[in-house]
N, C-alpha and C positions, 0 to 999 in steps of 0.2 A: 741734505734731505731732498732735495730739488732732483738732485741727481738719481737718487734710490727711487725715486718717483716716477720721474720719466723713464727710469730704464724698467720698472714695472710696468707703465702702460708700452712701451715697445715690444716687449714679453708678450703682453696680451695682444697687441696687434698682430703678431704673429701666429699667436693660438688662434686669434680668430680668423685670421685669413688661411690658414691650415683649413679650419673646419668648414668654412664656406666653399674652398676650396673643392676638399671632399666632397659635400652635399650633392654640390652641383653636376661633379661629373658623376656619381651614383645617380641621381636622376636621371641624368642624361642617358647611361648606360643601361636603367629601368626603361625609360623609356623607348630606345631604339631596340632592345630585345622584346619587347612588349610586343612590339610592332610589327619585330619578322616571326613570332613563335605566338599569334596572336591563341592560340588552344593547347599551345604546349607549357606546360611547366619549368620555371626556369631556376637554376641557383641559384643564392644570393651572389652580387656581382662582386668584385675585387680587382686590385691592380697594386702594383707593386712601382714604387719610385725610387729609384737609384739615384740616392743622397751623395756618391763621391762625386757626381757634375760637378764642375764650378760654376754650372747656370743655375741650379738647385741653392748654392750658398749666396749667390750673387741677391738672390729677391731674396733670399732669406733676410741678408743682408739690409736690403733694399726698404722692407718692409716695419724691420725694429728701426732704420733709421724714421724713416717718415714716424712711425709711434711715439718715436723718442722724442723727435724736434718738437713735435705737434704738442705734446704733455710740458715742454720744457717752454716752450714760448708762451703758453696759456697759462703756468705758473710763475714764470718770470716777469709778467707786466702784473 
């Protein structure tokens, strides 16, 4: 159970560094089109990440691990 535990909170680490992830550069992207189109109208922003990198799977990686240990040592003591 420790185990199905921690690998839910690594799961969620990962959803949630996804979605911060996101925010941030949507903002970012609001904001620096804001700035050069300051009276013009602009689309909603977007971008596209090409998931075959092995640097994309690497923090993926990187990210369930850190969630996992982190849930697994707080339940293990």
């Amino acid at each position: 159970m420790i185990y199905l535990k921690s690998a839910i909170a690594g799961i969620l680490a990962v959803m949630a560094t996804a979605l911060l992830i996101y925010t941030t550069f949507t903002l970012l992207l609001i904001i620096l089109v804001a700035r050069r189109n300051a009276n013009a109208g602009f689309d909603r922003p977007h971008w596209h990440l090409r998931t075959e990198s092995p640097a994309f799977w690497i923090l993926v990686l990187i990210v369930f691990a850190v969630g996992f240990l982190w849930e697994f040592r707080r339940i293990s003591t």
